[in-house]
Legacy VTK file of the C-alpha trace (Angstrom):
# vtk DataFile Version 3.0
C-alpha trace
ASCII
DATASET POLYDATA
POINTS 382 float
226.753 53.990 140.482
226.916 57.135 142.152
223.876 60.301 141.136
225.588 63.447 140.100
224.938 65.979 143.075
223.815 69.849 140.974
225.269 72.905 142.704
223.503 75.214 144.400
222.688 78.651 142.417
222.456 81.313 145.503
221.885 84.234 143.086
218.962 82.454 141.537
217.427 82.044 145.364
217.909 85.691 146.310
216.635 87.153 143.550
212.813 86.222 144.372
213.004 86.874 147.614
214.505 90.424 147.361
211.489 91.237 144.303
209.146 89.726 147.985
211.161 92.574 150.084
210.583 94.825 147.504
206.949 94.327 146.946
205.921 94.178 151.097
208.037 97.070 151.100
205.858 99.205 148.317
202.587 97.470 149.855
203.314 98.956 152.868
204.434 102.407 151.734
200.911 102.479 149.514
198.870 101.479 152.696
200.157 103.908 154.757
199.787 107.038 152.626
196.197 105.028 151.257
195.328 105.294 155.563
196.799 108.790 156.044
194.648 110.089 153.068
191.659 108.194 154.503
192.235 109.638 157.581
192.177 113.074 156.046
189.610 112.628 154.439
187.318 111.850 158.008
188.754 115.780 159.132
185.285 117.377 159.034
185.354 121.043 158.124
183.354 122.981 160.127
182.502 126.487 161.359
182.424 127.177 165.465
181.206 129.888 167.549
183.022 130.845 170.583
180.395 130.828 173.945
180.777 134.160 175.589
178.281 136.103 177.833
177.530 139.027 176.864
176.285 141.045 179.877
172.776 142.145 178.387
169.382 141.263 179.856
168.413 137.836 178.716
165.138 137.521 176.824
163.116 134.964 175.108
160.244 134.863 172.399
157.406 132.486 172.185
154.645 132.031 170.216
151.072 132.682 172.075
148.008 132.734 172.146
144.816 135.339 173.686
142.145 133.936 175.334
139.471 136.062 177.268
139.916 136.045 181.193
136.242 135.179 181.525
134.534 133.153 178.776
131.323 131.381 179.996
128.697 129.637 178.944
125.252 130.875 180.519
122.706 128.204 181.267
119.404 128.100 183.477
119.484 126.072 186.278
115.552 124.970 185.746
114.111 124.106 182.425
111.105 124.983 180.952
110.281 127.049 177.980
112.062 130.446 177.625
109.644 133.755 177.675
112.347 136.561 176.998
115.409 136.634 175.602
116.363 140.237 175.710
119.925 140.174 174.137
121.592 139.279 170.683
125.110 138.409 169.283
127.468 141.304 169.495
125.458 142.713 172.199
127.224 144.258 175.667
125.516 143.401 179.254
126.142 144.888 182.007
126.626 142.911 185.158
123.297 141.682 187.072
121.282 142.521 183.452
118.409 140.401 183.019
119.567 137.850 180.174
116.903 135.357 179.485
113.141 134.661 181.602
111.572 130.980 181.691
107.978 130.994 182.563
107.659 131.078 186.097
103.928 129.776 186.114
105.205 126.431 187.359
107.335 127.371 189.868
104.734 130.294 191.353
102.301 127.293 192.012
104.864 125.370 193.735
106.035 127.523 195.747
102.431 128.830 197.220
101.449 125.018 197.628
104.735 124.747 199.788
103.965 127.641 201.690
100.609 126.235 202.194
102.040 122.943 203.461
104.341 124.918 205.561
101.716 126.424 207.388
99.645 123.119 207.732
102.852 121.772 209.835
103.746 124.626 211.647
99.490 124.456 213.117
100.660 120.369 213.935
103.255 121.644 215.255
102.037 124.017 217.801
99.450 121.637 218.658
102.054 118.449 219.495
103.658 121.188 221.449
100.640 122.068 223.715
100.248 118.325 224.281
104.010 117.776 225.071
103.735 120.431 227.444
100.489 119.418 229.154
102.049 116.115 229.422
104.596 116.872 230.993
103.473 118.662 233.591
100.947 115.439 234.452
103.746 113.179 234.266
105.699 114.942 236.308
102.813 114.667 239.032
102.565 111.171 238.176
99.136 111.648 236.791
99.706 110.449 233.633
100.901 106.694 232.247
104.574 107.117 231.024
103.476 105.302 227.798
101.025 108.001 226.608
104.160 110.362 227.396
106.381 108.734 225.085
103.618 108.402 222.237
103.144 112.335 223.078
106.897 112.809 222.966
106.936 111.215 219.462
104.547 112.916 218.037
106.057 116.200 218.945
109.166 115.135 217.307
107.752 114.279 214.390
105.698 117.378 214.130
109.115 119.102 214.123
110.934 117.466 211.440
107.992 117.923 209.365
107.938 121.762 209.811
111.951 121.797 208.869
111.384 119.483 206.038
108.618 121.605 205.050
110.771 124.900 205.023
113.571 123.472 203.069
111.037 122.402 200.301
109.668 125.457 200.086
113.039 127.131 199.649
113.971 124.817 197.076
111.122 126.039 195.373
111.578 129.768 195.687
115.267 129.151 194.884
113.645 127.578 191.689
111.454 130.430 190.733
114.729 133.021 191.333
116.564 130.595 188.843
113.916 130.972 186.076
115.666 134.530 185.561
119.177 134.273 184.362
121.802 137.315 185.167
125.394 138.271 183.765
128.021 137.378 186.114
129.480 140.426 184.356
130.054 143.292 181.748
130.468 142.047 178.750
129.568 140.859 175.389
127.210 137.892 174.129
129.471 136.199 171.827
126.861 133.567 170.902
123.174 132.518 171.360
122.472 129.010 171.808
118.721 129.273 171.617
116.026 131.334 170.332
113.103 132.730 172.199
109.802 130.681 172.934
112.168 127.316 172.753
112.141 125.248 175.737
115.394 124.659 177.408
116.744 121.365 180.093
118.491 122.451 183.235
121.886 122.922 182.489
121.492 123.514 178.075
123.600 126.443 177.379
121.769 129.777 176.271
124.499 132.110 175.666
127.881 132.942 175.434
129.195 135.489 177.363
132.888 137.024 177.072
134.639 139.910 178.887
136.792 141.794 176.431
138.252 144.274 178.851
140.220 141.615 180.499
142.342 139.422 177.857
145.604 137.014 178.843
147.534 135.261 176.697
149.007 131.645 177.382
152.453 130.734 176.173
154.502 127.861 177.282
157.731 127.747 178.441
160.631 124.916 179.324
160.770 122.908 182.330
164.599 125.189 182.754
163.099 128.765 182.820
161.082 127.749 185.857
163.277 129.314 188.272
163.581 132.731 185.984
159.746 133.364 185.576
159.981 135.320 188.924
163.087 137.345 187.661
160.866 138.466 184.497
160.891 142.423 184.256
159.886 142.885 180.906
156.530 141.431 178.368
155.852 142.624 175.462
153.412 141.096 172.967
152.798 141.514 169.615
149.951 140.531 167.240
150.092 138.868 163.735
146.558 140.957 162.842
147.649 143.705 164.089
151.475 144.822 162.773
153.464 147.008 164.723
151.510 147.453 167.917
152.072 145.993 171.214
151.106 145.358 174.191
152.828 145.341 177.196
151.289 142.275 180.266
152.308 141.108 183.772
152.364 137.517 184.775
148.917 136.412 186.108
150.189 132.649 186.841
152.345 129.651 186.519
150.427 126.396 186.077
151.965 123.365 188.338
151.569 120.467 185.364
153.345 120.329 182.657
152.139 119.480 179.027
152.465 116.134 178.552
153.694 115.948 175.190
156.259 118.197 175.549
157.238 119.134 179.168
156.378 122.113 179.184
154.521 124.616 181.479
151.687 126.951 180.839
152.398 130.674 181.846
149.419 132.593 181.851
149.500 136.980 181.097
147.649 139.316 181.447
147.412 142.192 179.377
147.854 145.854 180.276
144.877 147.160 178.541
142.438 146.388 175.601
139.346 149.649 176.442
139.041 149.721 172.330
138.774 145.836 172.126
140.845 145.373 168.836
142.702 142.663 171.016
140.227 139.300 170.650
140.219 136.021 172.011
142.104 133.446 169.541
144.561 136.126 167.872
148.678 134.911 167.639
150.727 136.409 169.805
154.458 136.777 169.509
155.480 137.086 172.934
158.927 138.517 174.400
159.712 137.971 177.985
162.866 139.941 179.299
164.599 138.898 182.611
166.455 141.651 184.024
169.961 142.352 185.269
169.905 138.555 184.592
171.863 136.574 181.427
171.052 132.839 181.287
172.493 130.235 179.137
174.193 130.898 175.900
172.861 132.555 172.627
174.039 130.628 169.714
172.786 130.363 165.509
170.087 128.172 164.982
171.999 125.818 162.966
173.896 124.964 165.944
170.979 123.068 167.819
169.721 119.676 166.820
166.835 118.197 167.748
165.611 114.994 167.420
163.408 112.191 168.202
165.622 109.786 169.651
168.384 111.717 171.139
166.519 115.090 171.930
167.745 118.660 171.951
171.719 118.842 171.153
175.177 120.563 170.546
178.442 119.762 168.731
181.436 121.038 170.630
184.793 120.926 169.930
186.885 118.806 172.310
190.285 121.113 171.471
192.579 118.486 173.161
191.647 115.840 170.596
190.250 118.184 167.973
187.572 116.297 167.771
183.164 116.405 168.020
181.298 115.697 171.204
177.889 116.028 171.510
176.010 116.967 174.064
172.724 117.450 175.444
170.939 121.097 176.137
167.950 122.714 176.689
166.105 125.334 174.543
164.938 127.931 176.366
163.720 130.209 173.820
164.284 132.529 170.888
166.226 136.005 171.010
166.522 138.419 168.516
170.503 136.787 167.428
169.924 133.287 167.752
168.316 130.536 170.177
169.190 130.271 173.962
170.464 126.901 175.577
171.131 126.034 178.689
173.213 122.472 180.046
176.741 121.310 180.362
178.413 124.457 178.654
181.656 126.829 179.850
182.075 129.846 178.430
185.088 129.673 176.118
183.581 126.145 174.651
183.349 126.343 170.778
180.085 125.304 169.445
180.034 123.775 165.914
177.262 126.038 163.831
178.344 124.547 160.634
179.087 121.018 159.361
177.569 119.686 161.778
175.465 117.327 159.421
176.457 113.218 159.700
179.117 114.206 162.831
179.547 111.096 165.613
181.318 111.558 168.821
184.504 111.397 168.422
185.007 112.510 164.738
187.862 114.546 164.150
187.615 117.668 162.808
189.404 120.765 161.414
188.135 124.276 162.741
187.653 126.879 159.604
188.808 130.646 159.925
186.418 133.251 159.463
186.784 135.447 156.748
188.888 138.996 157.259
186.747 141.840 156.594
189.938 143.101 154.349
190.267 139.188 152.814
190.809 141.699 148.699
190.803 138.752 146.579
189.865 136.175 149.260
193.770 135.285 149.765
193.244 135.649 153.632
LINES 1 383
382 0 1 2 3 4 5 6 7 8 9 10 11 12 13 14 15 16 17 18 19 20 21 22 23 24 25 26 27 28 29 30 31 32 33 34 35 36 37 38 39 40 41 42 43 44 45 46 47 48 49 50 51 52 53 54 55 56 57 58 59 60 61 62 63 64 65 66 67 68 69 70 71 72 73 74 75 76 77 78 79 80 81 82 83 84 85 86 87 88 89 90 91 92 93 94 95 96 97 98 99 100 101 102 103 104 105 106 107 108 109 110 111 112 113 114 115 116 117 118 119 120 121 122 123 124 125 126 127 128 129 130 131 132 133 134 135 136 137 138 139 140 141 142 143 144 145 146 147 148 149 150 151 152 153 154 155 156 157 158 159 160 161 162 163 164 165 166 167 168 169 170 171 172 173 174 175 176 177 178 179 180 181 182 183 184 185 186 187 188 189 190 191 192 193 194 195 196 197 198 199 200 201 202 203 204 205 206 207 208 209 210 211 212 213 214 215 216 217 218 219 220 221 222 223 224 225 226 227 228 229 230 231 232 233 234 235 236 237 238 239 240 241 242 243 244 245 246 247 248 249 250 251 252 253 254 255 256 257 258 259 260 261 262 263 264 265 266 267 268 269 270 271 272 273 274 275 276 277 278 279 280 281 282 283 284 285 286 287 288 289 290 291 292 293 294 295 296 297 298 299 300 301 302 303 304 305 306 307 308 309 310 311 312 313 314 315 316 317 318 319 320 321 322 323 324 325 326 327 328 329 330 331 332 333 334 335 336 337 338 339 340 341 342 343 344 345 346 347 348 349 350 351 352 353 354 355 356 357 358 359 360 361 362 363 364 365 366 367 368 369 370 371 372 373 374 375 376 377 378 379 380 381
């Protein structure tokens, strides 16, 4: 018996297969405009500065601070216990002023006993000399035994190294006694006292503070980059947190050769033109502006432009304008101005430097430049 053979219904198969056409062709439609919105949506918009020099002296400010130019610590160079201390706290000395006595009993005695002993050696002395040359004469003649020469010999030698060691003791000791008066170094003012009179004091225990407030310098430090400008510096000015609206103009006094460790970063040393009424002391903040002349370094840009941190250091975002995209890269801060912070690296002028929306950026993130705002935008249509 022959099976019964159904006929094909073609409408039937192309019916599901054109609802498959139809649905890959709205998935696809949906994922593309779902991608183009997501990509949208990674356009960061951000504000950019333009890098352009402007021709004015650069200058810098950094935070400092004063320090005397001579701050020392007075100490005796002999102990023993102290019979005049003719100065107090607050108290100006003058240069080669009598600061402090120890009692020089001690020393007195040791030095005439030396000088005794001196003279007991240089009487040896003179008599291994007669001997030597008595005996040399004789042996000479060959009237005396070449071993009571030699033993004569020696004991003229001997009689001279005692006489040397003899003066060297006793100037020891009279250097000792001169040390059991202490001097200023120089005119100034006893900033401390260590000690009060009648105490006994060790070689070497400090006694008093002494600080010259005539000559003051203040210490700021500076980036490893303005190294080659320090020399170009025309202008200092400083100015003082205590004391508001004055300032003092200073001259570089020195460039230390090591760095901070911490921070890379080099000592400068000024000195300051002038403090005769003192109000300047040691310790005081110091805002400190140094002005390089006929000279523009770097660029000046907002402070929200620079990043700093930990891992990655001292950066920029600029805008690669090919790809309209973020790039960082890496500067250095040289200082503060009056319209922003300076950097220095691989920068053009021309270069637009993101100075806001800068905040989660990675390389390569594309983003959308912002106008700025027309000083006539009525209404904010503009």
């Amino acid at each position: 018996m022959m099976k019964r053979r159904g006929k094909i219904n073609i409408r039937a198969a192309v019916l599901p297969m054109m609802v498959l056409l139809l649905a890959l062709a709205l998935t696809g439609c949906s994922e593309s405009e779902a991608n183009r919105v997501k990509e949208n949506a990674l356009i960061r918009p951000i504000k950019a500065v333009t890098l352009s020099r402007s021709g004015e002296n650069a200058s810098w400010r950094f935070p400092g601070a004063v320090r005397s130019l001579r701050d020392v610590e007075l100490s005796f160079r002999v102990g023993g216990p102290v019979v005049a201390l003719a100065v107090d706290r607050g108290e100006k000395v003058r240069k080669g002023e009598v600061v402090a006595r120890i009692d020089p009993r001690d020393f007195e005695v040791a030095v005439a006993t030396l000088s005794a002993n001196l003279a007991v050696s240089r009487a040896q002395l003179k008599e291994a000399a007669l001997q030597y040359k008595r005996y040399k004469t004789l042996s000479a003649e060959s009237a005396a035994a070449q071993a009571t020469f030699d033993s004569i010999i020696a004991t003229y030698e001997v009689a001279k190294a005692s006489v040397d060691a003899a003066e060297k003791r006793l100037e020891e000791a009279k250097n000792s006694l001169d040390d059991t008066v202490l001097i200023a170094p120089f005119d100034g003012y006893v900033h401390e006292k260590f000690i009060d009179n009648h105490e006994t004091v060790a070689q070497g225990q400090p006694v008093i503070s002494l600080v010259d407030l005539d000559h003051m310098e203040v210490e700021v430090s500076i980036p490893e980059g303005m190294l080659p400008i320090v020399r170009q510096i025309g202008s200092i000015v400083c100015r003082f947190d205590a004391l508001p609206g004055e300032t003092l103009a200073a001259t570089v006094k020195e460039l230390s050769k090591n760095p901070n460790p911490s921070n890379r970063s080099y000592p400068l040393y000024l000195t300051l033109d002038g403090n005769r009424d003192h109000r300047i002391r040691p310790g005081m903040a110091s805002e400190v502006t140094l002005t390089a002349l006929n000279r523009e370094v770097g660029f000046c840009v907002p402070e929200t432009a620079v990043v700093n941190t930990v891992q990655e250091g001292t950066f920029v975002w600029v805008v690669d304008e090919k790809e309209m995209a973020a790039r960082q890269v890496t500067v250095e801060l040289l200082g503060a101005s009056v319209s922003g912070l300076r950097i220095d690296g691989p920068l053009e002028e021309g270069m637009q430097v993101i100075a806001a929306g800068a905040r989660g950026l990675t390389n390569g993130r594309k983003v959308k430049v912002m106008p700025e705002a027309s000083p006539t935008n009525v209404g904010g249509e503009l």
